[in-house]
C-alpha positions as CSV (number, residue, x, y, z in Angstrom):
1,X,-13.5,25.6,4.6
2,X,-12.8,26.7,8.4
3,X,-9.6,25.2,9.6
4,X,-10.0,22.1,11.5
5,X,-8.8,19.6,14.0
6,X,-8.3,16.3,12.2
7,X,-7.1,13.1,13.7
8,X,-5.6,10.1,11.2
9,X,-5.7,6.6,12.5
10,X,-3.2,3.9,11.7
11,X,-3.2,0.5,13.2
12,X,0.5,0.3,11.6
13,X,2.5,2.4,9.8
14,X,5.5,1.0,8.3
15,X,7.8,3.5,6.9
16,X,9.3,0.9,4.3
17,X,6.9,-1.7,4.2
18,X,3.9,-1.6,2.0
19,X,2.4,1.9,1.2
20,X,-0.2,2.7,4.3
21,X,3.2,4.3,6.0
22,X,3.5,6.4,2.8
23,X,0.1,7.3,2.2
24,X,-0.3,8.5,6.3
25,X,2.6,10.8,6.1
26,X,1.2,12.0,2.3
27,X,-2.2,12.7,3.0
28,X,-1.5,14.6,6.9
29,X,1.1,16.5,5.1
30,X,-1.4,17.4,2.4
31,X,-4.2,18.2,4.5
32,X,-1.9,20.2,7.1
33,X,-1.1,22.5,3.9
34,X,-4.3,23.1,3.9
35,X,-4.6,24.8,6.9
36,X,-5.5,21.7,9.2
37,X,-4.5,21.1,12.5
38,X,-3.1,17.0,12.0
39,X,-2.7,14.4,14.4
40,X,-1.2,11.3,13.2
41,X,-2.2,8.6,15.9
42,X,-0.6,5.2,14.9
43,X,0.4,1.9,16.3
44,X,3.6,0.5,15.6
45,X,5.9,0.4,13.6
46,X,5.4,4.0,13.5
47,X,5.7,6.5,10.5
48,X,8.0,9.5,9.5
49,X,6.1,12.0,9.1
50,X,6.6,15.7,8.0
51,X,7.7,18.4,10.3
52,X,4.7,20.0,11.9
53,X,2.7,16.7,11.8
54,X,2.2,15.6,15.4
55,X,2.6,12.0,16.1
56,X,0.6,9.9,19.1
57,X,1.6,6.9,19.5
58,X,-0.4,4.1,20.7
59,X,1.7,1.5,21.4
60,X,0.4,-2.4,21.0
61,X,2.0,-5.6,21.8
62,X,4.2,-5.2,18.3
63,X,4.7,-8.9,18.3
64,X,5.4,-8.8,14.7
65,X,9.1,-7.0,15.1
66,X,10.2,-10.3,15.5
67,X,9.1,-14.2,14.5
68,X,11.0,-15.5,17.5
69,X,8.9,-17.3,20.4
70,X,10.8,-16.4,23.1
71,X,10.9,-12.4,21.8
72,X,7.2,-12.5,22.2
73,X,7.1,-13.8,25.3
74,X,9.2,-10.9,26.7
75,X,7.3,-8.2,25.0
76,X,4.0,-9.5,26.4
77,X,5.3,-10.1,30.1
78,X,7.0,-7.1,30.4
79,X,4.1,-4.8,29.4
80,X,2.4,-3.8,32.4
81,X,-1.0,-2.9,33.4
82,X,-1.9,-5.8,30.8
83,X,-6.0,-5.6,29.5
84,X,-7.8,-8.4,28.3
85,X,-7.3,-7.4,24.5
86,X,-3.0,-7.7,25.2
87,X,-4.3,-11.3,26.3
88,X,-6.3,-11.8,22.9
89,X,-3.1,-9.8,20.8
90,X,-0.5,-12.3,22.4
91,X,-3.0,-15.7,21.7
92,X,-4.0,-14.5,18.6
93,X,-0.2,-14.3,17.5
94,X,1.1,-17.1,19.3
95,X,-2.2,-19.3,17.0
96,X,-0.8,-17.6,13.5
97,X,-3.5,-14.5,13.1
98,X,-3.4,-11.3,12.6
99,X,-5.0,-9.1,15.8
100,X,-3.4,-5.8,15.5
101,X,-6.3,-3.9,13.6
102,X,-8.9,-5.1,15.8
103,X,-6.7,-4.5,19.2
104,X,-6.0,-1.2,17.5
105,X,-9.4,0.4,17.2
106,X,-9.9,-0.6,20.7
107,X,-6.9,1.7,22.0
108,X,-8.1,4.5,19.4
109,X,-11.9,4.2,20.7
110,X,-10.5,4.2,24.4
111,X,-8.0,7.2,23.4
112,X,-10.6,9.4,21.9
113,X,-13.4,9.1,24.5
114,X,-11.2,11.1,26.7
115,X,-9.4,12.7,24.1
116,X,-12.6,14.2,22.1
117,X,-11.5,17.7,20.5
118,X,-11.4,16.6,16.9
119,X,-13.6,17.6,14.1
120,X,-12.7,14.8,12.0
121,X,-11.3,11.3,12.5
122,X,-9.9,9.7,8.9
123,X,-9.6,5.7,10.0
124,X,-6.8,3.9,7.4
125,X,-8.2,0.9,7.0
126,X,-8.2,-1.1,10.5
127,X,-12.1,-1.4,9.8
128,X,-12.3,-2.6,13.4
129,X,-15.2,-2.6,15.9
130,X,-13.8,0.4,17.6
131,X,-14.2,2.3,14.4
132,X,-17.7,2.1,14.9
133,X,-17.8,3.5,18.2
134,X,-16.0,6.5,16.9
135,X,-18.0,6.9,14.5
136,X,-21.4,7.6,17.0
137,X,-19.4,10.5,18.3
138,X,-17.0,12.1,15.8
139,X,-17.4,13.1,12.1
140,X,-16.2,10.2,10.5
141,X,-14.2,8.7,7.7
142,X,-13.0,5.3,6.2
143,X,-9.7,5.1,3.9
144,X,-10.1,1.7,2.4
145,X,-7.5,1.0,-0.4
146,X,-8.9,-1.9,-1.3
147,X,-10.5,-5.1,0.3
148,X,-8.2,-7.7,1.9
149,X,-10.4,-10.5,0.8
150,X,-8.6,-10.1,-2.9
151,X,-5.3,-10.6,-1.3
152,X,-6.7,-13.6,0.7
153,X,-8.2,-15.4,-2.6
154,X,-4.6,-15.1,-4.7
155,X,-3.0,-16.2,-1.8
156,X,-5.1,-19.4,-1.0
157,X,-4.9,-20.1,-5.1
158,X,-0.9,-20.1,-4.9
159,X,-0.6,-22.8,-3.4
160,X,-2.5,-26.6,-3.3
161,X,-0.8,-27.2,0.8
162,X,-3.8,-27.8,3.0
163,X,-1.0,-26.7,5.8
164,X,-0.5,-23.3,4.0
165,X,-4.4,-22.8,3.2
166,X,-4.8,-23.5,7.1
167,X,-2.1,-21.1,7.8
168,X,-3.5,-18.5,5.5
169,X,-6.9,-19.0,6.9
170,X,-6.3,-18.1,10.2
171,X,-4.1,-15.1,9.5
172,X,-6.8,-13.7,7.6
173,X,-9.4,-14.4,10.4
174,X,-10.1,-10.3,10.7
175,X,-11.6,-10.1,7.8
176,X,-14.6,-11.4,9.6
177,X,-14.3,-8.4,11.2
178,X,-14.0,-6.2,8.5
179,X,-17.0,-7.6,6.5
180,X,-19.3,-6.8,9.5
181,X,-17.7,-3.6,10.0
182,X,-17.8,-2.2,6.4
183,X,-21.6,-2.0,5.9
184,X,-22.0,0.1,8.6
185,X,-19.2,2.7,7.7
186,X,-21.3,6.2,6.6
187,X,-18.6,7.8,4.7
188,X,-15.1,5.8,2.5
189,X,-12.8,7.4,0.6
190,X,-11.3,5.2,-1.8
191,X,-8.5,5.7,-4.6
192,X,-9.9,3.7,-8.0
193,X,-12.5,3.1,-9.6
194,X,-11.5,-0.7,-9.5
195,X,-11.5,-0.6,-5.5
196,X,-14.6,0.9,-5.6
197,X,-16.1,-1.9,-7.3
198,X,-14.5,-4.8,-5.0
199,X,-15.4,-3.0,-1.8
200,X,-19.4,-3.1,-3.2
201,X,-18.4,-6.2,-4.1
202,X,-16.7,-7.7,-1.2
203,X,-17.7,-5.6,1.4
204,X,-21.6,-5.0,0.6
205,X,-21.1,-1.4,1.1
206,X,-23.2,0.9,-0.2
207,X,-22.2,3.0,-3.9
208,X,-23.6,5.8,-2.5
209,X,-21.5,5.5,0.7
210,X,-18.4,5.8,-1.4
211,X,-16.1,8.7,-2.7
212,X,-13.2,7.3,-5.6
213,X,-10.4,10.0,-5.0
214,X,-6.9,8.9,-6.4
215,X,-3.9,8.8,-4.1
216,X,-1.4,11.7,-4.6
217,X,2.3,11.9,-5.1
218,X,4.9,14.5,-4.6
219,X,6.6,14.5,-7.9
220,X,9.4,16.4,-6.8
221,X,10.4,13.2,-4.4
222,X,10.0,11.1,-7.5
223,X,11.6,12.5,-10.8
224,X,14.2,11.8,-12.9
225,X,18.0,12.8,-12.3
226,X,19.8,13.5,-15.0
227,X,23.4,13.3,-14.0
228,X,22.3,9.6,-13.6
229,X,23.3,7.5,-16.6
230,X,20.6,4.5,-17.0
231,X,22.3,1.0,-17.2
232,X,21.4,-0.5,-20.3
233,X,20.0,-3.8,-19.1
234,X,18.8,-3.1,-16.0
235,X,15.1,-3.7,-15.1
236,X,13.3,-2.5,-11.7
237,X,10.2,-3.7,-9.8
238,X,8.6,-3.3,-6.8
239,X,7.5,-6.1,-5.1
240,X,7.4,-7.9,-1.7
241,X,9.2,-11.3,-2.3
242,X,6.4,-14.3,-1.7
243,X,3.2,-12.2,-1.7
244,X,1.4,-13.7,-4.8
245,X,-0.5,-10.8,-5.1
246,X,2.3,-9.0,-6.8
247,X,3.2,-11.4,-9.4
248,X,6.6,-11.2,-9.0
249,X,6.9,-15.1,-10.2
250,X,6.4,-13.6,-13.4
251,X,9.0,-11.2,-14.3
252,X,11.6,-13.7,-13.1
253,X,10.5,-16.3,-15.5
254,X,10.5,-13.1,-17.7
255,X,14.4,-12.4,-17.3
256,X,15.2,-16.3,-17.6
257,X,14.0,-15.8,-21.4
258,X,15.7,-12.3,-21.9
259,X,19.1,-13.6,-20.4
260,X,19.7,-15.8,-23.6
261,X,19.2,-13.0,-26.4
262,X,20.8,-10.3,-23.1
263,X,23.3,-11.9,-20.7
264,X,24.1,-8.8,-19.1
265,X,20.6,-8.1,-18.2
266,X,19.7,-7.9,-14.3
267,X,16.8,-7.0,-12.2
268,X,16.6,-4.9,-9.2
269,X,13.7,-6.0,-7.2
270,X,12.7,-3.1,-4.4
271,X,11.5,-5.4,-1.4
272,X,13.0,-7.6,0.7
273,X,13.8,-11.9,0.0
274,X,12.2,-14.3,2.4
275,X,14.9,-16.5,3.5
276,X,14.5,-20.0,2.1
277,X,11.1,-18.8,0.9
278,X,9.2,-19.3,-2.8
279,X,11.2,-16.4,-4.2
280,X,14.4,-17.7,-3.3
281,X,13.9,-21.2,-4.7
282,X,12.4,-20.2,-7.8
283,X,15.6,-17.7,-8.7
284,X,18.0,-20.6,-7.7
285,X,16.1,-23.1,-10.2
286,X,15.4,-20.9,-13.0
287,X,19.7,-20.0,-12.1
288,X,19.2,-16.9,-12.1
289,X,21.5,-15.9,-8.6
290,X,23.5,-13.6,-10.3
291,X,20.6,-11.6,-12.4
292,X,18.2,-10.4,-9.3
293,X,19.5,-7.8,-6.8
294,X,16.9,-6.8,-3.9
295,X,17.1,-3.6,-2.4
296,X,14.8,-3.1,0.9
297,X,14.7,0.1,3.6
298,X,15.7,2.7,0.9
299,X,14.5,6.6,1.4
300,X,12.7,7.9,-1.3
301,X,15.6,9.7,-2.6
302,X,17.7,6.0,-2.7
303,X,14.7,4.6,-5.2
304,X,14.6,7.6,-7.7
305,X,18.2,7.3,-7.5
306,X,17.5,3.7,-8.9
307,X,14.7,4.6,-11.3
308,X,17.3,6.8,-13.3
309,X,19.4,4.1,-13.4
310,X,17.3,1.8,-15.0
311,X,16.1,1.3,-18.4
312,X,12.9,-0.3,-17.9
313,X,10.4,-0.9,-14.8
314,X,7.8,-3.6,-14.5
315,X,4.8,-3.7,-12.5
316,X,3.8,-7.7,-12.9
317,X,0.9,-7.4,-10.3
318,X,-2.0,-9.6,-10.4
319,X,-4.4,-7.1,-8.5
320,X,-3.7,-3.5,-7.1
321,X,-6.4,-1.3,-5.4
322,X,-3.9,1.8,-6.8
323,X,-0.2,1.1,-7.1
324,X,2.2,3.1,-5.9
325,X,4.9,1.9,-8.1
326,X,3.4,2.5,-10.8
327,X,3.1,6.7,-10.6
328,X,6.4,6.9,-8.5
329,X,8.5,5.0,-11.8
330,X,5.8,7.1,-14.3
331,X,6.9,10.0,-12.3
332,X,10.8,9.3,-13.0
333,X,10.5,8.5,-16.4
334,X,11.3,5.5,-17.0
335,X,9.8,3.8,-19.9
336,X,6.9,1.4,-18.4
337,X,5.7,-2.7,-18.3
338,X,2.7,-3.2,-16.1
339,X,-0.3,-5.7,-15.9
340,X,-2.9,-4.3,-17.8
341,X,-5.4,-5.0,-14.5
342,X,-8.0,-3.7,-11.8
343,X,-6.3,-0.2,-11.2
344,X,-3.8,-0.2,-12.9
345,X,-4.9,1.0,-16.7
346,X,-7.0,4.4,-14.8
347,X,-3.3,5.3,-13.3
348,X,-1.1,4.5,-16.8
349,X,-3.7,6.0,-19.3
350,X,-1.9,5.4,-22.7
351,X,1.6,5.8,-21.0
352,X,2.8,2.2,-19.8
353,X,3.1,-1.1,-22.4
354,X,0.0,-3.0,-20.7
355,X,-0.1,-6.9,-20.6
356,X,-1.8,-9.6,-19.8
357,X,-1.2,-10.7,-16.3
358,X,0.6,-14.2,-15.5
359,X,1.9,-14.2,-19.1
360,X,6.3,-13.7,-19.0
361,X,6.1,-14.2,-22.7
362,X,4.8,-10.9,-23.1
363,X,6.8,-9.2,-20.3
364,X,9.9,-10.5,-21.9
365,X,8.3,-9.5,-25.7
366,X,7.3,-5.7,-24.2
367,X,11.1,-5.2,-23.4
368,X,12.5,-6.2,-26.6
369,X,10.1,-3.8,-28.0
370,X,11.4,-1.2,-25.5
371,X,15.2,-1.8,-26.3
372,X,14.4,-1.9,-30.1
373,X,12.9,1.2,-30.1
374,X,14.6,3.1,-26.8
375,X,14.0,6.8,-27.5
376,X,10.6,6.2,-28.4
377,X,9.8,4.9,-25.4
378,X,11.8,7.6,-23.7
379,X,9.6,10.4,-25.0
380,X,6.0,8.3,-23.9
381,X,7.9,8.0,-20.3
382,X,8.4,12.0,-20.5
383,X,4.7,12.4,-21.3
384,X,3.9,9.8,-18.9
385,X,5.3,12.0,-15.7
386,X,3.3,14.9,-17.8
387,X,0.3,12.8,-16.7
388,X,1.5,12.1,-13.3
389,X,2.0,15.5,-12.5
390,X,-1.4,16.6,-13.7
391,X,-3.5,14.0,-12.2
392,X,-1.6,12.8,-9.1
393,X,-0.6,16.0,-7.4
394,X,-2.1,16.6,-3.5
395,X,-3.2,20.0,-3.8
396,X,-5.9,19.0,-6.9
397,X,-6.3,16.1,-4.7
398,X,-7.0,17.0,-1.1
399,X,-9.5,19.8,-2.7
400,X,-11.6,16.7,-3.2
401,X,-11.1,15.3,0.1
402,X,-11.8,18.7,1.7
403,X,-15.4,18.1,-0.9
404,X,-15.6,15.2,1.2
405,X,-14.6,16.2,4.4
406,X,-17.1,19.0,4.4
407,X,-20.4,16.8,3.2
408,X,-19.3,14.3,6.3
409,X,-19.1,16.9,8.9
410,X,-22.9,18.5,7.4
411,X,-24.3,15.4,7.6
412,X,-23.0,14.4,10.6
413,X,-24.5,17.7,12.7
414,X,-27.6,17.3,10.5
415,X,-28.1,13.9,11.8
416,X,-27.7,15.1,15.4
417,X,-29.5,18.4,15.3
């Protein structure tokens, strides 16, 4: 394949925060290896990218660096040169939704009809009206890592509070947006099997419309150290304090019952605690204050540093679309508990102890079995980063996105010939 000009489009791209930040700076790092010429063009918060990767930033309102009215108010007044959809952003927040991808794709439609030199445009998930105006002009392609409306249903079922349904309701409001947008999207990458399925689902979209091609991860970032000594009763997870999504409820209900048999046990949770929030009650009634540590804004060399000090990680999800977590502690060897659900099993194969989901009685019973039986389990987790590093490397895995990327552009000049 010719080398080309490729633009990747992020409505946000959090560095610490959920994986879209991780994935952007992966997959332009990947593709740049390739030979590509990659522009990273990203609303805020923006990402860290690799040296060589050119960032463009395309700054919004960011109204959601702080909760505070007043802060808002600032940041919208003191933008000049307002346009109608900073109007819409700033309502939209002030009423509890979320605008940013839809406010987005109007910047990167507005952005590229004047800046139209690329060969390729790679949208990660905003699914936004602009998206398919871009799509009319440019070679085209959607990354969607799985549809929202999951996360929406687990979050509406956590809770009976007609308040908190209202709340959720309107923050979700863009996935109006997305449902009409998805249909019409030509060409989506996606990275399981089980994502796949929801987005046909979900979305509507069309099977054929849709490439599966699993997320990548440098497994030199994420192995194990072994001048590290692993604490015997320490557990880690990764999850984001009060998203129900991630289960989280369940491994601390799973520690309550391994405290009485291990009192030294503890769990180091990689996300940040929402002050006053579910999370926070729930570890003061179940007393377990002095058991959970939560770690948040670590480098990737700070969380393998805390995988090889661990003896066991847990993935408790309810639903992921791929999981992160799951490669990155397969990667470091450490012996692994995860939910045996949506696409989850295709990234574990026979590597992880798979559960049920929602059940802490078999968490707790999956890490007895692992400290029964330690080095056991130590020689699966060594096979387990065996698998890792076969199937989840980017060079095997941007080969199928160049597949992709070629077939998109064909069809695209094909259709316009």
């Amino acid at each position: 394949m010719r080398n080309l000009k490729i633009a990747i489009l992020s409505y946000r791209s959090a560095q610490f925060g959920g994986g879209q930040g991780v994935y952007v700076k992966d997959i332009s790092y990947a593709l740049s290896l390739m030979g590509h010429n990659v522009d990273v063009i990203s609303g805020p918060p923006y990402p860290n990218l690799h040296h060589g990767i050119n960032l463009i930033k395309l700054p919004g309102l960011d109204l959601f660096e702080t909760f505070d009215f007043k802060d808002r108010c600032k940041k919208f007044f003191k933008k000049k040169n307002k346009s109608r959809y900073d109007y819409y952003e700033f309502i939209s927040v002030l009423f509890g939704g979320f605008p940013e991808p839809k406010t987005f794709g109007v910047r990167a439609n507005q952005y590229l009809s004047s800046n139209n030199h690329y060969d390729l445009i790679i949208d990660n998930q905003s699914l936004s009206y602009g998206m398919l105006e871009i799509q009319k002009r440019i070679p085209f392609i959607e990354i969607i890592h799985h549809p929202i409306t999951i996360d929406y249903k687990y979050e509406l079922q956590s809770s009976k509070k007609i308040k908190y349904k209202i709340s959720r309701h309107r923050w979700y409001s863009f996935l109006k947006m997305q449902k009409k947008v998805a249909p019409s999207i030509k060409r989506i990458i996606t990275p399981s099997n089980s994502s796949r399925d929801g987005i046909i689902e979900e979305f509507k979209c069309n099977k054929l419309n849709i490439s599966v091609i699993n997320n990548g991860l440098d497994t030199n970032e994420f192995a194990p150290i072994e001048n590290i000594s692993r604490k015997e009763y320490r557990l880690i997870t990764t999850a984001s304090a009060d998203v129900p999504l991630k289960g989280l409820d369940y491994t601390l209900k799973a520690l309550k019952i391994l405290k009485n048999d291990f009192p030294k046990i503890h769990l180091i949770i990689i996300g940040k605690i929402k002050k006053n929030g579910h999370t926070e009650r729930l570890i003061k009634k179940l007393n377990l204050e002095a058991n959970v540590i939560f770690r948040s804004n670590l480098s990737k060399l700070e969380i393998k540093e805390l995988y090889a000090s661990s003896s066991i990680a847990i993935v408790s999800s309810l639903y992921e679309g791929f999981g992160y977590p799951v490669i990155e502690a397969m990667s470091c060897e450490i012996p692994l508990i995860a939910t045996n659900v949506s696409a989850i099993p295709e990234l574990t194969s026979n590597y992880a102890k798979l559960i049920e989901p929602k059940n802490s009685e078999m968490i707790s019973n999956s890490a007895k079995e692992i400290f029964s039986n330690y080095p056991k389990y130590i020689e699966i987790a060594k096979e387990g980063r065996q698998h890792v590093i076969q199937n989840f490397n980017w060079i095997k895995i941007t080969e199928e996105y160049e597949k992709v990327i070629s077939k998109t552009i064909e069809e695209f000049n094909n259709a316009n010939f």
